[in-house]
N, C-alpha and C positions, 0 to 999 in steps of 0.2 A: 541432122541437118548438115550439108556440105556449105564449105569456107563460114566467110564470117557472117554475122546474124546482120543484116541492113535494115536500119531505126531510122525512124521520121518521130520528130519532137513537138508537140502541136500545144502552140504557147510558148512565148517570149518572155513572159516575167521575169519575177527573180529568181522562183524554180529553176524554169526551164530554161534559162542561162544558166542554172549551175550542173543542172544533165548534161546540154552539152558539154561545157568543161570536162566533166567528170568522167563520160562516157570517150570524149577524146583520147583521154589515156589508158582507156582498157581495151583488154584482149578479145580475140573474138567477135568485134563488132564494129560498124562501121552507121557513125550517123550520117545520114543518105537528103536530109530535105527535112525545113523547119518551117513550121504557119506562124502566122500572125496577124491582128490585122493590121498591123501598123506596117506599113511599107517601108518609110526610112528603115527600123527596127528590123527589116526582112531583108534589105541591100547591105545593109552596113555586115552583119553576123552571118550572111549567107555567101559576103567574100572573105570575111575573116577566117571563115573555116573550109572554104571551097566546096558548096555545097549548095543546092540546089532549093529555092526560095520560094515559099510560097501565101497568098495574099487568099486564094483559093483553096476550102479542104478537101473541097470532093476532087479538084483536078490534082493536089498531093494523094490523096488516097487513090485514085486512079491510075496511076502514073505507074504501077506494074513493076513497081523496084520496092517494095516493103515487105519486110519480115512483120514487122510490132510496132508498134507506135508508144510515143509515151506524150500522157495527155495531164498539161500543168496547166491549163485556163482556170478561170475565174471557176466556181464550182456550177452555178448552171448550167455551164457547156461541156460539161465531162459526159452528162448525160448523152448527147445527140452524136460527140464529137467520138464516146467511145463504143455505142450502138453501129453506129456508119463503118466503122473500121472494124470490127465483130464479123456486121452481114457481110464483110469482103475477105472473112475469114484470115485477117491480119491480127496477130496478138495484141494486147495492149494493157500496159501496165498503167494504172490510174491514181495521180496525186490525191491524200488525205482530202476533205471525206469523199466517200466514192460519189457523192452527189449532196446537192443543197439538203434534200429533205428523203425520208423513205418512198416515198411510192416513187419517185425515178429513181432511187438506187432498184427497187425492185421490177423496174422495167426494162434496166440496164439487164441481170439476171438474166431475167425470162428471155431476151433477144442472144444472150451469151449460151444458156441452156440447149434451146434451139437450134445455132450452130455447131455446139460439141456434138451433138448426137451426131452430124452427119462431118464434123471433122472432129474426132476423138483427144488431139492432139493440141487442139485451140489453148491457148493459157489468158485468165484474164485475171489479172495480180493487181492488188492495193497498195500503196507505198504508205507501210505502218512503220518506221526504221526505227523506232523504241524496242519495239522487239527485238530487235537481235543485240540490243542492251546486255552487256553479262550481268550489271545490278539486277534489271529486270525477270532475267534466267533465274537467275539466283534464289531473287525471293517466289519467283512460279515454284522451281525445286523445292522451297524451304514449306512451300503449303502442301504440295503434294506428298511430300515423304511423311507427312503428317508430324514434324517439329513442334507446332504448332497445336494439334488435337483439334475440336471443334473451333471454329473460326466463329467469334461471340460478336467482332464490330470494327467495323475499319475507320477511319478517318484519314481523309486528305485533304490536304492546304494547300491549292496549288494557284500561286497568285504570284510566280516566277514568270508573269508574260507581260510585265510589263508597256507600254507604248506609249508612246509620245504624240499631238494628235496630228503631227507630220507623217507617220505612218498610214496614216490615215485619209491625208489629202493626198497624197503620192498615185494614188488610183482613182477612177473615177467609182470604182465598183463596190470600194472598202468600206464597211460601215453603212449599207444601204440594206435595206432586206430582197430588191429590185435587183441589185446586184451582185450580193454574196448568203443572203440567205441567212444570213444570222451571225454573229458578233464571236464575242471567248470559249463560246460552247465549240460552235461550228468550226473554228479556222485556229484558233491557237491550241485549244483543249482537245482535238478530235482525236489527240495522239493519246493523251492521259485517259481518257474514255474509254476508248480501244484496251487497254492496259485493265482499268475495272473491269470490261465486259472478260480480258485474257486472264485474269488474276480468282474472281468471283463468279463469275460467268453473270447469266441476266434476272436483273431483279425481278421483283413480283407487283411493285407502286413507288412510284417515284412523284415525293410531294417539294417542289420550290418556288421559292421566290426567286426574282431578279430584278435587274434595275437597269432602263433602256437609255444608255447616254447621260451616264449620271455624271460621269468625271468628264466626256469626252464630246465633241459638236458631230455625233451621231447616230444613230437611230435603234441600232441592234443593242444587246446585252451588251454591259460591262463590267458586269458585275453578277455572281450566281451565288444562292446558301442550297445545297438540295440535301432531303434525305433517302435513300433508296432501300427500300427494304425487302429480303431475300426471302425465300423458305426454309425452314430450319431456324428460325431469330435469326441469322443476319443482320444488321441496320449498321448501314456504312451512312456516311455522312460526305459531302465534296463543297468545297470553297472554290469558289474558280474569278480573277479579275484583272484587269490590262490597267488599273490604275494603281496598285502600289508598288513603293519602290523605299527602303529594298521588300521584293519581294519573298516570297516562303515557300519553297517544294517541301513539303514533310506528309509523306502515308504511314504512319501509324497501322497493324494491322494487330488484333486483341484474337487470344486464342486461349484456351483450356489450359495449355500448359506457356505461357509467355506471350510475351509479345516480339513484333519486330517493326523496329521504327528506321525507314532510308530516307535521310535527308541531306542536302551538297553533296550526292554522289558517294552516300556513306552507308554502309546497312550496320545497325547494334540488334545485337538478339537478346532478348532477359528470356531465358531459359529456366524455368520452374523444375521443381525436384518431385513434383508430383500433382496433379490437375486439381486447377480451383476450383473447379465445379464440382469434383467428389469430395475436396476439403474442407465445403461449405457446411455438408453434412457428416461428415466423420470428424470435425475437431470439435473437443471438448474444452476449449480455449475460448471464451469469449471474445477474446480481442486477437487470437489468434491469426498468423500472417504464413504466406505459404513462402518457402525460402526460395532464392533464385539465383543464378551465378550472370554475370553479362559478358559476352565475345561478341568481338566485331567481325565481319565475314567480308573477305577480301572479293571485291569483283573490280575487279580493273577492264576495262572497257577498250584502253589501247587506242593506239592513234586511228585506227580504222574506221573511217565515217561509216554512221550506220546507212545513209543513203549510199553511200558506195555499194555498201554489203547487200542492201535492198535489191539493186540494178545489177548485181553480178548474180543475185540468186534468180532474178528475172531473167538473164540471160538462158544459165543452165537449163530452169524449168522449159524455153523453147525451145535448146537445142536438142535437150535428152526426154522432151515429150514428159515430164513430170509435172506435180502438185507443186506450185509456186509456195512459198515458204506464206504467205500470205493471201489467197486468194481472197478475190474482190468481193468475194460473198461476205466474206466472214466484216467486211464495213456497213453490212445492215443492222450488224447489235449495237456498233456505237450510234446509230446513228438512229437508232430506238430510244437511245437512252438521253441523247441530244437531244430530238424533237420531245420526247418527255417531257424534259425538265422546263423546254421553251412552253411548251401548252400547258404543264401546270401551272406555270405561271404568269401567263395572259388569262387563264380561266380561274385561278385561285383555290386551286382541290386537287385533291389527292387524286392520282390517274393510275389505273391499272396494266400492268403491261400482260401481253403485247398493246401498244397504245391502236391506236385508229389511224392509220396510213393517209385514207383517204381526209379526215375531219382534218390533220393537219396541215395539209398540202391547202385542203382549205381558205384554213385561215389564215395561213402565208400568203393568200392572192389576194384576202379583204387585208392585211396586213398593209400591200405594196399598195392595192387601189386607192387605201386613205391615207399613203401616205402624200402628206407638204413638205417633207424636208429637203432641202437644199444642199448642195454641198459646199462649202466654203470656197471664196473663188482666190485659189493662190496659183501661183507659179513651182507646177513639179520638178520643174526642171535644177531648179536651186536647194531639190533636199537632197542630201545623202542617203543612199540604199547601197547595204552593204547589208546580205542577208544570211549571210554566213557567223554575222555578229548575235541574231539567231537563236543559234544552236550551243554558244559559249556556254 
């Protein structure tokens, strides 16, 4: 591709204010024209950056000056927002999760499949930025080199997402299933998800409970216990909630020969001298214990945001016609594993995966039709968002 890659940012949030920032000071690319539907929100940042504003998406997406778009809306509009820009053969990179529930992620797909055939060259990329974590490197290396031996059960605690229920009133869309589709699973946890589906790959029944608005004056999950169980014994375990403080990131992962526990950004390995599972039946020790040494494994991460890293591997992938470090596809396993955990636990039973696409798209719509919730009537304009505090 000759000169620079020219980007339209579609969504004003707190994202997609922090793309443009972000993308302001990188090479290679120039953001050209931002949506919204807020107008003030489209004059105020469409002078601030000198760049061309828009209220309308088909007449942004029309407008004959786009490479790719990046699409940070509420999650049900990624759907249409990022099909439209596909059929117009403009790339597009799409904020976690690549849609409210499966069956539009899987129509997104099909419309994306569609165009590559007859543009080979199309990139349609997910913004998963956990991934390009060196902890998270580290321990994908530390399974695959087989350190580990058979993988017997994982555990995570990941109840580091705390929120306040200003977080909450800040949006009209936050905390509604109308609006965002679903609560800690869907929008804080899509990235930790993602990480199980990258780490384990996809389960085989995923049995939970949840609890809708338990801490919080709103309607979706805030609270998850799931169990997920694999082929080969597997059974990992995930904790996921927006209401404790302080909260706990800790995955534990159990293997033949050790284990390996990453928590505050830390990885310890207990390294066996020889595998439990054969020592179970070759010790002649009843009370016999397998020896282990412990090292902790350096992964420093380094000042380099992983959304930065994300938008500049999105860049390459258009300019030099390659596989985006993330494609878009690869956000239907978490979000198998999302709508899982949500249906088993509105139906109360164990669910076999792959789940049913269509039953859950469903019961997302009897979901919204019964709902009466209300959103609390405050004034946004006096919370603080600072979404950068985030990723701390």
């Amino acid at each position: 591709m000759q000169g620079d890659i020219q980007i339209g940012i579609i969504g004003m949030g707190n994202m997609g204010k922090l793309y443009l920032e972000l993308l302001d000071g990188m090479d290679g690319c120039r953001v050209v024209s931002i949506w919204s539907q807020n107008e003030e929100k489209v004059r105020t940042l469409s002078a601030a950056y000198q760049i061309q504003g828009y209220t309308d998406v088909d007449a942004m997406l029309d407008a004959d000056d786009l490479d790719a778009v990046i699409v940070a809306t509420p999650h049900y509009q990624h759907t249409q927002m990022s099909i439209e820009a596909l059929r117009r053969n403009i790339h597009v990179l799409v904020e976690k999760p690549v849609a409210a529930h499966l069956s539009d992620a899987m129509r997104m797909i099909a419309v994306y499949e569609k165009q590559k055939r007859m543009n080979p060259g199309l990139v349609f990329a997910a913004i998963y930025q956990l991934r390009t974590a060196s902890r998270w490197k580290t321990i994908k290396q530390t399974i695959q080199e087989g350190k580990l031996g058979k993988i017997m059960r994982f555990s995570w605690i990941n109840t580091n997402w705390f929120r306040p229920q200003a977080y909450f009133n800040v949006g009209n869309w936050r905390g509604t299933w109308q609006g965002e589709g679903g609560g800690v699973l869907l929008n804080q946890c899509a990235h930790n998800i993602d990480l199980m589906w990258w780490l384990f790959g996809r389960p085989e029944a995923i049995t939970a409970t949840a609890a809708f608005g338990k801490y919080h004056d709103i309607e979706v999950e805030d609270e998850v216990h799931a169990i997920l169980e694999y082929s080969g014994g597997l059974v990992g375990t995930f904790v996921a909630s927006t209401s404790e403080s302080p909260g706990t990131d800790r995955l534990e992962i159990v293997g033949e020969y050790g284990k390996l526990v990453c928590e505050d950004k830390k990885i310890r390995l207990y390294q066996n001298t020889e595998s439990a599972l054969e020592y179970i039946y070759s010790s002649k020790e009843a009370f016999g214990k397998v020896q282990h040494h412990i090292s902790e494994i350096e992964a420093d991460d380094g000042a380099e945001s992983g959304h930065r890293l994300i938008l500049s591997d999105f860049l390459h992938a258009v300019a030099e016609r390659k596989s985006p470090l993330v494609p878009a596809e690869e956000g239907l396993h978490s979000l198998m594993m999302i709508n899982g955990m949500v249906l088993s636990a509105l139906q109360g039973c164990k669910l076999h995966v792959p789940i049913d696409a269509e039953q859950y798209e469903q019961s997302l719509r009897r979901l919204i039709e019964k709902s009466t919730y209300r959103k609390p009537d405050v004034d946004g304009s006096l919370i603080d968002v600072d979404v950068k505090a985030s990723f701390h």
